[in-house]
KEKE-3310 file (N, C-alpha, C; in steps of 0.2 Angstrom, whole numbers, plus 5000, padded with zeros to 4 digits):
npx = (5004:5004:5009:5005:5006:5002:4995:4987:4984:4973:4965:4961:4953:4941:4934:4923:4915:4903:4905:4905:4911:4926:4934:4950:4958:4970:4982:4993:5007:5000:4999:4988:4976:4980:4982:4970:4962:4970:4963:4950:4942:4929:4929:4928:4940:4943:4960:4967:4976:4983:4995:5006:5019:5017:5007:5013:5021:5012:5006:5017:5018:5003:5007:5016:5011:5002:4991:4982:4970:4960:4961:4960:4968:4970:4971:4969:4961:4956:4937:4936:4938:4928:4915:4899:4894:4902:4897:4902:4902:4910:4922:4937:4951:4964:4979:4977:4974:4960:4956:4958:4950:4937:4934:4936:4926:4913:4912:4907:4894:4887:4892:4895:4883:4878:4887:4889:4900:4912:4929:4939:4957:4963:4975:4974:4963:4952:4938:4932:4930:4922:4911:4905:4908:4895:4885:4887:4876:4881:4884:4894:4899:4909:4927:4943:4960:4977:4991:5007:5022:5027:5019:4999:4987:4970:4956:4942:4924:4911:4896:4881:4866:4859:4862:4862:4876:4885:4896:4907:4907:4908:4923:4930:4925:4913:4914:4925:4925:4917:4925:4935:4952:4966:4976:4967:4965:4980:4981:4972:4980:4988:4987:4979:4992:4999:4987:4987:5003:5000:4988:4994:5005:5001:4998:4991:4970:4963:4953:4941:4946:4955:4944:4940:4949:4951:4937:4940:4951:4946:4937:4945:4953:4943:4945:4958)
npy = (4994:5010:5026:5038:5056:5060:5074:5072:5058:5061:5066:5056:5050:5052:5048:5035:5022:5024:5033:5034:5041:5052:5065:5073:5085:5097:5087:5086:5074:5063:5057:5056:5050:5038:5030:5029:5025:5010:5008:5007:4999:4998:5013:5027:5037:5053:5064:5078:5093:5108:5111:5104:5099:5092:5083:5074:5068:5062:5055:5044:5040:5033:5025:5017:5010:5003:5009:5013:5008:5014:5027:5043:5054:5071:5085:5102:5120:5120:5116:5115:5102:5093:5084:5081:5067:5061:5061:5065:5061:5067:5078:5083:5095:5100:5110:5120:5138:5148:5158:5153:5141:5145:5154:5145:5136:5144:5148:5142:5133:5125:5115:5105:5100:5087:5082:5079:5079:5088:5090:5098:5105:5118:5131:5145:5158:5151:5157:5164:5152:5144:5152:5153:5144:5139:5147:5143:5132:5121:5112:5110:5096:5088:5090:5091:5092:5090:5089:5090:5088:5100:5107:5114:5107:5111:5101:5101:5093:5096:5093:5092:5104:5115:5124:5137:5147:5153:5169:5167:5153:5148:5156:5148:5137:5122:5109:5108:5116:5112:5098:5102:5100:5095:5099:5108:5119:5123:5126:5140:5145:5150:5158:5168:5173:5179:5187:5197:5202:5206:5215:5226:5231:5238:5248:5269:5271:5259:5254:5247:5233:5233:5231:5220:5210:5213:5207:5194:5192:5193:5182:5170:5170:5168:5156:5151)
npz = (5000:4995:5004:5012:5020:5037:5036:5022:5026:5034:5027:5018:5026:5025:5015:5010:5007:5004:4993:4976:4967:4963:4962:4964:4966:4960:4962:4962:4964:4964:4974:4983:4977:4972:4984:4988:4976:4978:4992:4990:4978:4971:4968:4957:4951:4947:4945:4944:4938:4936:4935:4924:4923:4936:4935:4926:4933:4942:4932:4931:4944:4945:4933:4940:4952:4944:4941:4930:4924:4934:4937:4932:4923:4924:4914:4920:4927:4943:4944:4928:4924:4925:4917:4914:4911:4918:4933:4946:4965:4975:4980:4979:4989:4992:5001:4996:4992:5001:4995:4982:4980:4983:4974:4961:4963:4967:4955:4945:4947:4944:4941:4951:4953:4955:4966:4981:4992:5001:5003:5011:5012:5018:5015:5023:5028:5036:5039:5029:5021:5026:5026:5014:5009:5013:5012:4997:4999:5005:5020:5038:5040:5045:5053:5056:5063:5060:5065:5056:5053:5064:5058:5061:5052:5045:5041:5033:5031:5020:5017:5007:5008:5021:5035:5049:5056:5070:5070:5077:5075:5062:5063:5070:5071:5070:5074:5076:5090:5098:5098:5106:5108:5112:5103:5095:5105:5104:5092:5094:5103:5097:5086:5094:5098:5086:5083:5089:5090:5077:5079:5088:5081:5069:5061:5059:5054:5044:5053:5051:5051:5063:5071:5068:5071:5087:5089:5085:5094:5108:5107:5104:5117:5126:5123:5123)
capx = (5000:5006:5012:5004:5008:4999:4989:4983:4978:4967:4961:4959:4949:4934:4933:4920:4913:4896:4908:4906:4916:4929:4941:4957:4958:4976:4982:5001:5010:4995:4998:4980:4973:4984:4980:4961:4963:4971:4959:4942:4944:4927:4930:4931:4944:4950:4967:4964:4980:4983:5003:5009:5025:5013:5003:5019:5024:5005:5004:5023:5019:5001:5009:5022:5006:4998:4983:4979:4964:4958:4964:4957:4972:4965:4975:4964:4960:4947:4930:4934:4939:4922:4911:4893:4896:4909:4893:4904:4898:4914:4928:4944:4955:4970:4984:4978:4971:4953:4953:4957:4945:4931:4934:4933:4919:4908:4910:4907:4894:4884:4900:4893:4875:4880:4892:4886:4904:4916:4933:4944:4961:4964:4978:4972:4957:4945:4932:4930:4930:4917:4907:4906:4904:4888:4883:4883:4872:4883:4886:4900:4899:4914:4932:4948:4967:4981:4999:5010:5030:5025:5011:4993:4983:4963:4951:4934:4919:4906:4890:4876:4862:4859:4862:4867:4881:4888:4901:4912:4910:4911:4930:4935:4926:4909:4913:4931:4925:4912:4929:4939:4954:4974:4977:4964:4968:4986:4980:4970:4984:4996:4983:4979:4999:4999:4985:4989:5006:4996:4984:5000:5012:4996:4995:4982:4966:4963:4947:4935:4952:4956:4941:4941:4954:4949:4933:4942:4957:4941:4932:4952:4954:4939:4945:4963)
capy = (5000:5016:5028:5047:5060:5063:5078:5065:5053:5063:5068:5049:5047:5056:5045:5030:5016:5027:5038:5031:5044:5056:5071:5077:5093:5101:5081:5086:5070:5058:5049:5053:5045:5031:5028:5029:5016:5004:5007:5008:4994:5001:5019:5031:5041:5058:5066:5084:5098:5115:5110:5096:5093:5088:5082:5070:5065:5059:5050:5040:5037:5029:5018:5013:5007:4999:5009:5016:5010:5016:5032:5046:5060:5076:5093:5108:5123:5119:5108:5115:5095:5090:5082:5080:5062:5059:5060:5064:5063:5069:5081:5084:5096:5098:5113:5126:5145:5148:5164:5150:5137:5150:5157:5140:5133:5148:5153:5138:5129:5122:5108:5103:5098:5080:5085:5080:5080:5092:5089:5102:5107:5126:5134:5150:5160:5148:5159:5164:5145:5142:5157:5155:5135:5138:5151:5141:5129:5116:5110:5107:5088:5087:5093:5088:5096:5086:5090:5088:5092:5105:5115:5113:5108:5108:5097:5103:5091:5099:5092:5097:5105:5120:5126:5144:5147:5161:5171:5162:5145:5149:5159:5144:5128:5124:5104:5109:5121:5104:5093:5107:5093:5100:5104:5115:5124:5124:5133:5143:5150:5153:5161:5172:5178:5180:5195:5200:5207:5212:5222:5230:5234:5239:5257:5271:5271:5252:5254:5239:5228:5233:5229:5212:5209:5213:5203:5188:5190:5193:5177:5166:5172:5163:5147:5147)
capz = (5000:4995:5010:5012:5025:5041:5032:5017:5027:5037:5021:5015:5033:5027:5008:5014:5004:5001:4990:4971:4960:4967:4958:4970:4962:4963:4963:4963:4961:4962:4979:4988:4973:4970:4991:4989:4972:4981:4997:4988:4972:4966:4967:4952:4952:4942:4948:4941:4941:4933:4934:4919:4927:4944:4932:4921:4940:4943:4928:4933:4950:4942:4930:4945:4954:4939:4942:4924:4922:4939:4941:4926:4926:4918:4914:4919:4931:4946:4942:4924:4920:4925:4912:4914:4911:4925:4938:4952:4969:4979:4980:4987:4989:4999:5000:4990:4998:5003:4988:4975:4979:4983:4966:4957:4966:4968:4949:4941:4953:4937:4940:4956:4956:4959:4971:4990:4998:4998:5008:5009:5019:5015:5022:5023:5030:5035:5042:5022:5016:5030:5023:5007:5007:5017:5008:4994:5000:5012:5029:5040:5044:5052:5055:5059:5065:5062:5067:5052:5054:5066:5057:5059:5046:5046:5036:5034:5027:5018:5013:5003:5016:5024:5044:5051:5060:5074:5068:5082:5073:5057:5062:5074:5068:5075:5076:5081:5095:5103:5100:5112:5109:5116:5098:5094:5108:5103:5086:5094:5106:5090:5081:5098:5099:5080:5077:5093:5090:5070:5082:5091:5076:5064:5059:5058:5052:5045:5057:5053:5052:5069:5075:5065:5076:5092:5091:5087:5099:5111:5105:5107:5126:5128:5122:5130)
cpx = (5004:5005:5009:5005:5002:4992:4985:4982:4974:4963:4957:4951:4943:4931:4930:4917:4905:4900:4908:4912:4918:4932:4943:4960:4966:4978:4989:5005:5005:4995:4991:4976:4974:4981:4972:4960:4963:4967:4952:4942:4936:4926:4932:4936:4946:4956:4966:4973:4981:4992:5004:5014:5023:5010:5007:5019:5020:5005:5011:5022:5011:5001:5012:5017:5001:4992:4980:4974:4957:4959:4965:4962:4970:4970:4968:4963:4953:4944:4931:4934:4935:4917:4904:4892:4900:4905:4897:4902:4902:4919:4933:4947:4960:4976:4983:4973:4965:4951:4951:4951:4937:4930:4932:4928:4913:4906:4909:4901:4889:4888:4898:4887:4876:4885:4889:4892:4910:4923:4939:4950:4962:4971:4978:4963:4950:4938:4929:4930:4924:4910:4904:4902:4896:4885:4879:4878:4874:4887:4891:4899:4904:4920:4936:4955:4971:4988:5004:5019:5029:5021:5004:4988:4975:4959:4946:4929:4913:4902:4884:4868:4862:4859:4867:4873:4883:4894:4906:4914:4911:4920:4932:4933:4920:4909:4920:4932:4922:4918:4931:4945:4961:4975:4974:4966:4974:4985:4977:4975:4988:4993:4980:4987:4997:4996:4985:4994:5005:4995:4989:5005:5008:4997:4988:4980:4967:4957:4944:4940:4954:4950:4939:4945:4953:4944:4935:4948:4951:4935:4940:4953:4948:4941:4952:4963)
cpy = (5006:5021:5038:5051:5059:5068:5075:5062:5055:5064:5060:5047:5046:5051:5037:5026:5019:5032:5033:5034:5051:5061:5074:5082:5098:5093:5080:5079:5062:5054:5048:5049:5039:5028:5027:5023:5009:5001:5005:5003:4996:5010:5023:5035:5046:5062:5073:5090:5102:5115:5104:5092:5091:5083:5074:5067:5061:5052:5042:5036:5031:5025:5014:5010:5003:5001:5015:5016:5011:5022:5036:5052:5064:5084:5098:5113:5121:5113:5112:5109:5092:5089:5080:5071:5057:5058:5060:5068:5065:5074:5083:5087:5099:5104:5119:5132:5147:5153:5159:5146:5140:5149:5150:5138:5137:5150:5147:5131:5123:5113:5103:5101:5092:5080:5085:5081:5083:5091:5094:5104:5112:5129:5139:5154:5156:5151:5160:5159:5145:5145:5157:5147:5136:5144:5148:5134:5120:5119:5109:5102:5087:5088:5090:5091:5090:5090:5087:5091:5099:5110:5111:5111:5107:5106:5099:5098:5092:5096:5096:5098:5111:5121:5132:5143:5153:5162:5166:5153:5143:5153:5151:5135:5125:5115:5104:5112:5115:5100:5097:5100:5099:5103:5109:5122:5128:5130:5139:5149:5154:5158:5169:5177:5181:5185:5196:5205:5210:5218:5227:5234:5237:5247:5261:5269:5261:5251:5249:5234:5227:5230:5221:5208:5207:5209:5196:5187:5190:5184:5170:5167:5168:5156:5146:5149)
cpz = (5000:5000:5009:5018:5028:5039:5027:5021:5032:5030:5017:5021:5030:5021:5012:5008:5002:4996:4984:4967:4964:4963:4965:4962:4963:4966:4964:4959:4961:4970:4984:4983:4972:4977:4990:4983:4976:4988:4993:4982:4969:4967:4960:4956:4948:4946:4943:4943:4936:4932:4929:4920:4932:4941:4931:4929:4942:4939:4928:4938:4946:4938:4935:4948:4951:4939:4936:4925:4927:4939:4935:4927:4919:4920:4915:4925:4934:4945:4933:4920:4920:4919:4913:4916:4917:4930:4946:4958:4976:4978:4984:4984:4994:4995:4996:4994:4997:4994:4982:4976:4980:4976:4961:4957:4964:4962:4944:4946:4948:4938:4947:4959:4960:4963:4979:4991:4995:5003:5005:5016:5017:5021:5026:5024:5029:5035:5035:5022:5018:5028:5018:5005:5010:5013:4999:4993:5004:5018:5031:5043:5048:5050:5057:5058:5063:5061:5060:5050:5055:5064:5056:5055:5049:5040:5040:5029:5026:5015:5013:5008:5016:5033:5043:5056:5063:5069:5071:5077:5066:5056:5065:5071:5071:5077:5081:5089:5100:5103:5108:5112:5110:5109:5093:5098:5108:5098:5090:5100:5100:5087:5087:5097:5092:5077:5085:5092:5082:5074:5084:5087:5070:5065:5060:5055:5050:5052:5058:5052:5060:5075:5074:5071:5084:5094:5091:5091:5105:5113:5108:5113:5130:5128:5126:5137)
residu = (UNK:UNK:UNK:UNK:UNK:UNK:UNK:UNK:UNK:UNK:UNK:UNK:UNK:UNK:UNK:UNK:UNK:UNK:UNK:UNK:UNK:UNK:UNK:UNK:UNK:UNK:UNK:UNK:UNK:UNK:UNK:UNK:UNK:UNK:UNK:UNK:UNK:UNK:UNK:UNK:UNK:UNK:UNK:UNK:UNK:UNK:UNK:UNK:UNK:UNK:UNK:UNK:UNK:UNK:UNK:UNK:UNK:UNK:UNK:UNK:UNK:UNK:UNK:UNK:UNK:UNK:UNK:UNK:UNK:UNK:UNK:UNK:UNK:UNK:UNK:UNK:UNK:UNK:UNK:UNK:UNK:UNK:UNK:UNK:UNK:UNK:UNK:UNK:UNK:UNK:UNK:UNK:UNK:UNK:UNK:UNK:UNK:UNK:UNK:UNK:UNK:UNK:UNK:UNK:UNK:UNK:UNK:UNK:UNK:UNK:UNK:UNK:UNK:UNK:UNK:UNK:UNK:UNK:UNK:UNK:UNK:UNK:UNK:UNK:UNK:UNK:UNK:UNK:UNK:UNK:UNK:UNK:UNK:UNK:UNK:UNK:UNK:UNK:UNK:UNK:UNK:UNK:UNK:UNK:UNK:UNK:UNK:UNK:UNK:UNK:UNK:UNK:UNK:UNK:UNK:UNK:UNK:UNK:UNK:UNK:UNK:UNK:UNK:UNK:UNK:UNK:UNK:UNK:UNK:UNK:UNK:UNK:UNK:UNK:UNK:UNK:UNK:UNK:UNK:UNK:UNK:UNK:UNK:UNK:UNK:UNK:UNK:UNK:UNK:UNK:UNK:UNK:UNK:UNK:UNK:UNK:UNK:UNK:UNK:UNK:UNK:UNK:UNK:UNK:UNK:UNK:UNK:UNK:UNK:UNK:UNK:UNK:UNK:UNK:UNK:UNK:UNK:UNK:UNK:UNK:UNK:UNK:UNK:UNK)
# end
């Protein structure tokens, strides 16, 4: 069985036997797919990347594993490699920044009707992924941190549904804030120090920033 980091296989955790057809979006070298192949034997698979040389590497590592004719690798940006055809009922992506995957998602949502699960690890501004996903019309099923050569990663799993959420649990996590586990609150101190000395070193004016700030260094002093 082929061997994925700590951050991928939480990412694999969430892909379950009710999953028929998958695309790992931004696929890099191919190894969450090749790991899901070999886990799932009727699982579709497309590997999907906006890079050729990730892409050539993908296609290497799936001959290396003999899993051609498993594992659909497709040059393209986003869901524009979706096919009508493809009927896929999952997505994954992993490492890329909440701006981009908004932008694809939200501008292209035509790609997503058969789309119940959406698994994503973002490394940047969740509170906007959170927003935005539920905005456009899913939930957050469930959550997970994992520690990875000491930086945090979070996976979010979004299915198709509706439910409100506080501000607070849309910035912090609202499955994460009911785990309350040591490493939530790890992040959540790091990310305390972090706009804390912003809030300190920040210049005039910058008004509704400053007070962005404040509410949530206000909402973190709660949690550690």
């Amino acid at each position: 069985m082929s061997k994925l980091s700590k951050r991928l296989e939480v990412v694999a955790n969430f892909i379950d036997d009710n999953d028929k057809s998958v695309i790992d979006i931004g696929c890099d070298h191919g190894l969450l797919s090749i790991y899901l192949a070999e886990k799932f034997n009727n699982l579709k698979i497309i590997a999907s990347d906006v890079n050729n040389n990730a892409l050539e590497s993908a296609r290497r590592n799936v001959s290396k594993y003999k899993l051609e004719d498993r594992i659909d690798i497709r040059l393209g940006s986003g869901v524009s490699v979706i096919n009508k055809k493809d009927k896929i009922d999952t997505l994954v992506v992993a490492g890329m920044g909440a701006n981009t995957i908004i932008g694809f998602l939200k501008y292209s949502q035509d790609k997503l009707k058969d789309i119940n699960k959406i698994i994503i690890q973002s490394n940047t501004d969740l509170f906007f992924l959170r927003k935005n996903m539920v905005s456009m019309g899913y939930y957050i099923d469930d959550e997970e941190l994992v520690l990875d050569k000491n930086i945090i990663y979070t996976i979010i799993v979004f299915k198709k549904g509706r439910k409100r959420y506080s501000y607070k649990e849309l910035y912090l996590g609202p499955i994460l804030l009911d785990k309350n586990s040591e490493l939530f609150r790890k992040k959540c101190d790091k990310e305390l120090k972090t706009i804390t000395m912003i809030l300190n070193n920040i210049g005039s004016g910058h008004y509704l920033y400053k007070l962005k700030l404040k509410r949530n260094i206000k909402i973190l002093k709660n949690i550690t």
